[in-house]
C-alpha positions in Angstrom: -59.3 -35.5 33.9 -55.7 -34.1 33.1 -54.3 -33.1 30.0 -50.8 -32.7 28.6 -49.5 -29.1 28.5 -49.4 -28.6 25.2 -53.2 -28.0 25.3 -54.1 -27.1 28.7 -54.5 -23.7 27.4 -57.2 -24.2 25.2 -59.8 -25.0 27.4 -61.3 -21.7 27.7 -61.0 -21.9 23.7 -63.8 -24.7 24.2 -66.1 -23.6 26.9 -68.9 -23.4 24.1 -68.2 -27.3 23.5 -70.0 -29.6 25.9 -69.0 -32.9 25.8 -71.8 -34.2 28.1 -73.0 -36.4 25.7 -70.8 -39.2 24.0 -70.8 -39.4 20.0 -73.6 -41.0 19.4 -72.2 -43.9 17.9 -73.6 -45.6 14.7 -76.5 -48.1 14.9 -75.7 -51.5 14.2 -78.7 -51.3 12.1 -77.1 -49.3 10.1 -74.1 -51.1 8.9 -73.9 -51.8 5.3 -71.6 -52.1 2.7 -70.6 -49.1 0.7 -71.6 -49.1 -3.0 -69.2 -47.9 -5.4 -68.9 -47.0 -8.8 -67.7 -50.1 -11.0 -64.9 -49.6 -13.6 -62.9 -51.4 -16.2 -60.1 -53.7 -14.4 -56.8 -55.0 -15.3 -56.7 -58.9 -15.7 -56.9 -60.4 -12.6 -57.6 -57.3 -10.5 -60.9 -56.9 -8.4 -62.4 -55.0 -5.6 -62.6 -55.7 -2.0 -64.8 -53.7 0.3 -62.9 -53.5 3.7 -64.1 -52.9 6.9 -62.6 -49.3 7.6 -61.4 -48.0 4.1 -64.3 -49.3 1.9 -63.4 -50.7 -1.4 -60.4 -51.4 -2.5 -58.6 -52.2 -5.6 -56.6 -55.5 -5.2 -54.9 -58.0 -7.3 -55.5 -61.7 -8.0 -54.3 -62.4 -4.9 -56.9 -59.8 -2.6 -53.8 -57.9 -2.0 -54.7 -54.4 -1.3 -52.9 -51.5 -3.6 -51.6 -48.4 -2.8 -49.9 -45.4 -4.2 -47.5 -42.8 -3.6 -48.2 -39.5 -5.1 -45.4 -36.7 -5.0 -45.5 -34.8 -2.3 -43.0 -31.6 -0.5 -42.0 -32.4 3.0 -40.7 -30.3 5.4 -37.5 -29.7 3.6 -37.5 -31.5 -0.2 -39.7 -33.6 -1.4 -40.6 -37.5 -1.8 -43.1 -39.8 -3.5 -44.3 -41.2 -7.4 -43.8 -38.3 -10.0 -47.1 -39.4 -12.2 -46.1 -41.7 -15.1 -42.6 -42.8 -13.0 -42.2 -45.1 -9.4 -39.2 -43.7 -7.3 -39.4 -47.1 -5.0 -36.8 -49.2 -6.0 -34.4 -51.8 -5.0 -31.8 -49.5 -3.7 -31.2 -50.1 -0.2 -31.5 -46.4 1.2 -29.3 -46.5 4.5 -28.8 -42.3 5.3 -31.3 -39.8 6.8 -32.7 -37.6 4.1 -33.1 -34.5 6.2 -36.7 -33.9 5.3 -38.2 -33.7 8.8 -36.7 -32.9 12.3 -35.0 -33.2 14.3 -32.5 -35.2 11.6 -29.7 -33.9 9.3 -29.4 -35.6 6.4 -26.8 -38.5 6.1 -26.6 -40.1 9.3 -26.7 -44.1 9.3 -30.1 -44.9 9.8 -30.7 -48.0 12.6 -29.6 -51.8 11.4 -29.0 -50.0 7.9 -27.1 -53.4 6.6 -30.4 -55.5 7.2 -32.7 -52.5 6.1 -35.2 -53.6 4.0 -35.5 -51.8 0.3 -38.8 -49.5 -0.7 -39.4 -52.3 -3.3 -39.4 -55.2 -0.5 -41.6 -53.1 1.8 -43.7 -52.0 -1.2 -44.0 -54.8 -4.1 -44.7 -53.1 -7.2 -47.7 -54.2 -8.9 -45.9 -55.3 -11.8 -47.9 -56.2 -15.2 -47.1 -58.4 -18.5 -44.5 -57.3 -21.1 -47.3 -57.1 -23.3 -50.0 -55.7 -21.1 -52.3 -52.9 -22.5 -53.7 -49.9 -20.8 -57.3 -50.5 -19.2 -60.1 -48.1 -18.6 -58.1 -45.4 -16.0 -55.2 -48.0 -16.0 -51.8 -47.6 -17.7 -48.4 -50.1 -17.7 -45.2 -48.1 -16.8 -41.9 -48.9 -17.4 -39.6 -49.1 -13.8 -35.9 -48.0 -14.1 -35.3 -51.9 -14.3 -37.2 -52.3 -17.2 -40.1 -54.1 -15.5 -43.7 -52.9 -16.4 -45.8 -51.5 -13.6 -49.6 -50.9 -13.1 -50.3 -47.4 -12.5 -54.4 -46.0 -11.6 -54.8 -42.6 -13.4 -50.7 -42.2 -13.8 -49.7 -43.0 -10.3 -47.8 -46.4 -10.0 -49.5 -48.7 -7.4 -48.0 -51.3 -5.1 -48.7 -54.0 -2.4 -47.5 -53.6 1.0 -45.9 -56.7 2.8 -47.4 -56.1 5.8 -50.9 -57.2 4.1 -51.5 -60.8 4.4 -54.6 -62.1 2.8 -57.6 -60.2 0.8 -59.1 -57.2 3.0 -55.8 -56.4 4.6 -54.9 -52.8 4.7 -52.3 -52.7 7.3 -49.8 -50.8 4.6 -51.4 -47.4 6.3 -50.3 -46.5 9.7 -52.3 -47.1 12.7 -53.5 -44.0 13.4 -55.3 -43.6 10.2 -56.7 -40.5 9.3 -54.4 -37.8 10.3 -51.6 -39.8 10.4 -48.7 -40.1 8.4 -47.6 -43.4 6.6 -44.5 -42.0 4.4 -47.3 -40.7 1.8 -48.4 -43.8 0.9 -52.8 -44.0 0.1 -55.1 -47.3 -0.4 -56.4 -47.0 -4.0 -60.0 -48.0 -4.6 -62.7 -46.6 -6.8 -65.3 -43.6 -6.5 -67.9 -43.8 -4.0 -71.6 -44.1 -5.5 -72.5 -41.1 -3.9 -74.3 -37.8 -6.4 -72.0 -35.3 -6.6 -72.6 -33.1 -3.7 -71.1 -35.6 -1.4 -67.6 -37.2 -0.7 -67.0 -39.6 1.4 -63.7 -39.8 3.5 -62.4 -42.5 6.3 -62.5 -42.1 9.8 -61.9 -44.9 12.8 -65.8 -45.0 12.6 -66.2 -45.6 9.2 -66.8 -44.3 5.6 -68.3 -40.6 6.6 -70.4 -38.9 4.6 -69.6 -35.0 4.0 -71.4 -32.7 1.5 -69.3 -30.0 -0.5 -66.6 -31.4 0.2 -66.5 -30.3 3.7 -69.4 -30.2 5.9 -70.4 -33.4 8.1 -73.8 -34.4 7.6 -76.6 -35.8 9.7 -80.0 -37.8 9.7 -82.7 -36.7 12.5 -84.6 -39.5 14.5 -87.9 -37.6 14.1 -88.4 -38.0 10.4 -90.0 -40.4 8.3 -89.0 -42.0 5.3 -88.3 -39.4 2.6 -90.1 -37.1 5.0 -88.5 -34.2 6.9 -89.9 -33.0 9.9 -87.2 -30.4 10.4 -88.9 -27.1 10.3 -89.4 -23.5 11.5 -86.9 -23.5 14.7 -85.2 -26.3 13.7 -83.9 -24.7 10.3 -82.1 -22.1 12.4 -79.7 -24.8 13.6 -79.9 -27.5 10.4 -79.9 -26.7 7.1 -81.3 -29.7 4.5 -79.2 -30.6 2.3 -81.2 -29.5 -1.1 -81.1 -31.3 -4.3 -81.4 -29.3 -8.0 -84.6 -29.8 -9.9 -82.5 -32.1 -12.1 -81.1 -34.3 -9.7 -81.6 -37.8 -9.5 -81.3 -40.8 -7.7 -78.5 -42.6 -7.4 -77.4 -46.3 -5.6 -78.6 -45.6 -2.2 -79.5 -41.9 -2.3 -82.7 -40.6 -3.7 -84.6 -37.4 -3.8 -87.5 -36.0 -1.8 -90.2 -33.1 -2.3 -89.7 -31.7 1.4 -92.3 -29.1 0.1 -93.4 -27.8 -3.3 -90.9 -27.3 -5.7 -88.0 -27.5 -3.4 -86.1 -31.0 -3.4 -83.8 -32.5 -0.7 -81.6 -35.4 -0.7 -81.8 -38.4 1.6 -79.6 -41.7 2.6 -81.6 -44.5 2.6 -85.0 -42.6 2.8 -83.4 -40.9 5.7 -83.4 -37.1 4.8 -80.1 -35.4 5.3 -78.4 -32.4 6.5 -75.5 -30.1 8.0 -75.2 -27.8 10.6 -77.1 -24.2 9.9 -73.7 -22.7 11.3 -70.3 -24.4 10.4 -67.8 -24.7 13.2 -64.8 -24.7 11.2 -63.3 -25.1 8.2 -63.3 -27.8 7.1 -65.9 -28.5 9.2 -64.6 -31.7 11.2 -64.6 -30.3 14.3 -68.6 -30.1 14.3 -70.5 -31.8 17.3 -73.3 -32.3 15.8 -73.3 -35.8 16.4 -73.8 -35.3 20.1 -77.3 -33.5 19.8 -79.7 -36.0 20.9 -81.7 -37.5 18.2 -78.6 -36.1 15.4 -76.6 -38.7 14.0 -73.7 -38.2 11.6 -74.0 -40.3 8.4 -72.1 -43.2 7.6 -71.7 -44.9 4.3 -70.2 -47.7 5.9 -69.8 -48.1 9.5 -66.9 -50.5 11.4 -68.0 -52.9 13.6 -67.3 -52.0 17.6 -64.2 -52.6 19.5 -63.8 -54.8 22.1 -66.1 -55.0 24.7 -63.6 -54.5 27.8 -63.1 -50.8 26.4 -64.7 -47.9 27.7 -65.0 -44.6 26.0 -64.2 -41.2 27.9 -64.4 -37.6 27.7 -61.4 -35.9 27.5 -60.6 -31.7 27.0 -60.6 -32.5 23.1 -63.1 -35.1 22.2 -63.5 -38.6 23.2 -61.6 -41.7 23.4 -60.7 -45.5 23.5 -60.0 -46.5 27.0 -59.2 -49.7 28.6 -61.1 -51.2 31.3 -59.8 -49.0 33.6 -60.6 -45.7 31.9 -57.0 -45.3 30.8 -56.6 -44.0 27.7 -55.3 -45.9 24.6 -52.5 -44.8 22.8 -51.4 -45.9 19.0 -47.7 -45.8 18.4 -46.6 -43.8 15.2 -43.1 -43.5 13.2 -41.9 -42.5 9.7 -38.3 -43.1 8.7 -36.5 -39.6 7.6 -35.5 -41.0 4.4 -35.8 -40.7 0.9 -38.0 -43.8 1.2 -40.1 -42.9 3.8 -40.6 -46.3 5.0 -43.3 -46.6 8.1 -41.2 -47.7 11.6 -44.6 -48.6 13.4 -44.7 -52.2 13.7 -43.6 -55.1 15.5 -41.5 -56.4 12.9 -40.0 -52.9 12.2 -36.6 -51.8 13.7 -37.1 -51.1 17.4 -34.5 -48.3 18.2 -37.1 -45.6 17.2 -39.6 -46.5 19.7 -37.3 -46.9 22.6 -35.7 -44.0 22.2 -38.8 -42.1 22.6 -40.7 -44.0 25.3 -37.1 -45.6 27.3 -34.2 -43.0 25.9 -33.2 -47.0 24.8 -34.0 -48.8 27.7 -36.8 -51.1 27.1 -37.8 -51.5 31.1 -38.2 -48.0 31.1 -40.2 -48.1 28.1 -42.7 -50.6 29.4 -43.0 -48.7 32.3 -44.2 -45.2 30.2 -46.3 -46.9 27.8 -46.9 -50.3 28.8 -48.8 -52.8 26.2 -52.4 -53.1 27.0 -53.1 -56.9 27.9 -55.1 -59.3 26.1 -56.5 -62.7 27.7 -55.3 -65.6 25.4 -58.8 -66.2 24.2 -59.9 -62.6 23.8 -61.9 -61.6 20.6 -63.1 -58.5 18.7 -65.9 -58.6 16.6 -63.7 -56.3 14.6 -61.3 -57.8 12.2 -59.5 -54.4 13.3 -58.6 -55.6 16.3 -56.4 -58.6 17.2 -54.4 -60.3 19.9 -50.7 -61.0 19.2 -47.8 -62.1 21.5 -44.6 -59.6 22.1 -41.4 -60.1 23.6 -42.2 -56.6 25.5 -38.0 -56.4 26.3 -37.6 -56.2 22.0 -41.0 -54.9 21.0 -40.9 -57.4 18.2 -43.6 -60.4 17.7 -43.4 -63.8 19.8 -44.6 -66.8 19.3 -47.7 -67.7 21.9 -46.6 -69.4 25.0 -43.0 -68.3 24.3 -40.8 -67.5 27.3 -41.4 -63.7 28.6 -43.8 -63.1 25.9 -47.0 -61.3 26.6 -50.1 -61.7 24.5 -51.4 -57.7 24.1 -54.1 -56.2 22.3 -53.2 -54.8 18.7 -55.0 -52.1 16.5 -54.3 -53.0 12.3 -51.4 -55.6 13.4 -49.8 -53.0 15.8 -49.9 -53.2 19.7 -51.8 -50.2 21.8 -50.9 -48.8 25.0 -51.8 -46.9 28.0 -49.3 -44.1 29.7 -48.3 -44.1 33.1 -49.2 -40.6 33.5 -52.5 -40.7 33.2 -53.8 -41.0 36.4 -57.7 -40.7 36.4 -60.2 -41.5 33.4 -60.0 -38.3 30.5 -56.3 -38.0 31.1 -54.2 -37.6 27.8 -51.2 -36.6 29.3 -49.8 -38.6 26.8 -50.9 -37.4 23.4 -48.9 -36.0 20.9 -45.9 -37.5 22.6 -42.5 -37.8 20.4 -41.7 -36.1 17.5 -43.8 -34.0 15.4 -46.6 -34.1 17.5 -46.5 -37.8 17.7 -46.4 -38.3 13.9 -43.1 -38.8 13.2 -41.8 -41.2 16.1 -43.9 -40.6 19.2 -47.1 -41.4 20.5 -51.4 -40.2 20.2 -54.5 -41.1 21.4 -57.0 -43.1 20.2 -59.8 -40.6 19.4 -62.9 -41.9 18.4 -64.2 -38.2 18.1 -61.5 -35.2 18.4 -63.9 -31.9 18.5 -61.1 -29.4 18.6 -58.3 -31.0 16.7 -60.2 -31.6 13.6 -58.7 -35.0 13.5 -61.4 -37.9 13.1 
């Protein structure tokens, strides 16, 4: 197992990690749909529960919505003051000069075919006569065009979405990624108010506090914990107040006389005695045999020609081989902060990183994982498409030096030629800004030191 530089020094940092064990992966059993709390609607709007980022608000359509909240970036700022949309029909063509390594106005790639922020992200536009609903307001665009906005931020579609359960607006890598600020609007969790609940390439996670990852033990019993003496000096229950009460699919428990816990499902829940960080995301609980971590709503498995492996950091998505999988992540450095990461995107960003421009080069450092033409994935998460691998834009099947390549959320995956046995990540973090900005990371299914889900 080999690791890129930028971390090899840590591993003394994580000699009290053992990663011996692989995350012990939710239960099929225990998939379910996550309940949420139901609230007044705009006409024609609904909710769609989707498989990694639980419900969603949508529009008559099923089209997922989103928002951009107002946010400072490395130097100025970007995003939806509350009550006003800054994503408009003005073609942005310049760098901003909010991240590196870019100064600000220098022609951005193909900037007479760039696409607007409004054409990348429709408004959600509402009646002339439309009237405020529930935590829903009408705003009025620079054009003069009403706009729904959720609790004063304006919402939008995102083209890339194609039919109801769609969130593909987000980047690939999810959690911990970066997707020009943009976040899938959907309504509260049903969870009491100890808990949130927060997306991860697993599923809908349960935390309680607001921090701390929480856990169900094999060896209890319906609304029964089993956890004591010894036990307690490395779990603590997570306790309910003598006036809590039930709610959707979480209830209360009398672990012993006058002292209440809450459980999941009649599972009784907990955290870790000792927190490992803070937040606590870098807890391993979840590799103690017989602990698992709590899921809300879980996403169904990859597909079965991947293999998991240990690596210095956590563990990861692999191909048949053992190579790790990599997910391929850009931001524009505009005022826009339009996303760059898929196939239909401008290409120059990508094969400046992986090929200095030279797309043979490129496919030779991170070369497209390969999908048989009938492959399948239990996930809707993961898809087969066909690429013209000397463009990095979509083909059509059968086309003439097209490939057909496994994609994660409508973008392709890939493996890095210098990782040479199974638990190499020699290429994570890759690019700019750690891999966030234009560059490349791994496909963690569980990253113990990073923090990063």
């Amino acid at each position: 197992m080999r690791v890129n530089t930028k971390i090899a020094g840590l591993v003394a940092a994580l000699a009290v990690v053992s990663f011996a064990a692989q995350a012990a992966a939710p239960k099929k059993s225990d998939t379910l749909i996550e309940d949420y709390v139901a609230e007044p609607l705009p006409p024609g709007f609904q909710v769609i529960v989707t498989e990694r980022d639980g419900p969603v608000f949508a529009d008559a359509k099923g089209h997922t919505l989103y928002n951009w909240p107002h946010r400072g970036l490395r130097i100025g700022s970007a995003g939806d003051y509350a009550g006003k949309s800054a994503c408009t029909d003005e073609r942005v063509t310049v760098t901003g000069g909010h991240m590196e390594p870019y100064p600000p106005g220098l022609t951005v790639p193909n900037a007479e075919n760039r696409p607007t922020c409004a054409q990348v992200w429709p408004p959600a536009l509402a009646d002339a006569d439309a009237k405020p609903v529930g935590a829903w307001s009408v705003i009025t665009r620079d054009d003069g065009r009403k706009q729904w906005a959720y609790r004063n931020q304006a919402v939008y579609t995102s083209f890339l979405d194609h039919g109801p359960g769609d969130v593909l607006g987000t980047t690939a890598a999810g959690p911990g990624g970066r997707a020009g600020g943009r976040n899938v609007v959907g309504p509260a969790s049903n969870v009491p108010p100890v808990f949130t609940v927060n997306s991860t390439i697993r599923g809908r996670m349960l935390r309680a506090d607001g921090r701390a990852m929480v856990y169900t033990w094999d060896k209890d019993q319906p609304n029964r914990s089993n956890c004591t003496a010894k036990c307690l000096n490395d779990w603590k229950p997570v306790y309910a107040s003598a006036l809590a009460e039930s709610r959707g699919q979480f209830n209360v428990f009398e672990r012993e006389p006058g002292i209440r816990q809450w459980a999941f499902r009649g599972r009784p829940l907990y955290t870790r005695a000792q927190l490992l960080g803070a937040p606590d995301l870098n807890d391993e609980g979840g590799d103690v045999p017989g602990w698992r971590e709590v899921y809300v709503q879980t996403v169904l498995p990859p597909p079965k020609e991947f293999t998991q492996q240990d690596t210095i950091t956590g563990i990861v998505l692999a191909d048949k081989h053992g190579k790790t999988l990599y997910v391929y992540n850009c931001q524009e450095d505009t005022s826009d902060q339009l996303s760059c990461d898929y196939p239909e995107a401008v290409q120059d960003y990508r094969l400046a990183i992986c090929g200095r421009g030279d797309p043979v080069r490129c496919q030779q450092q991170f070369p497209y994982v390969p999908a048989a033409k009938n492959a399948k994935s239990e996930s809707g998460l993961w898809t087969v498409m066909w690429i013209n691998p000397n463009t990095g834009r979509r083909a059509q099947e059968g086309q003439a030096g097209a490939m057909s390549v496994w994609a994660f959320r409508d973008r392709p995956v890939y493996t890095y030629e210098g990782d040479l046995e199974p638990g190499d990540i020699m290429g994570h973090q890759f690019g700019e800004s750690e891999g966030l900005n234009n560059g490349y990371t791994a496909y963690f299914i569980k990253n113990v030191f990073f923090g990063r889900e």
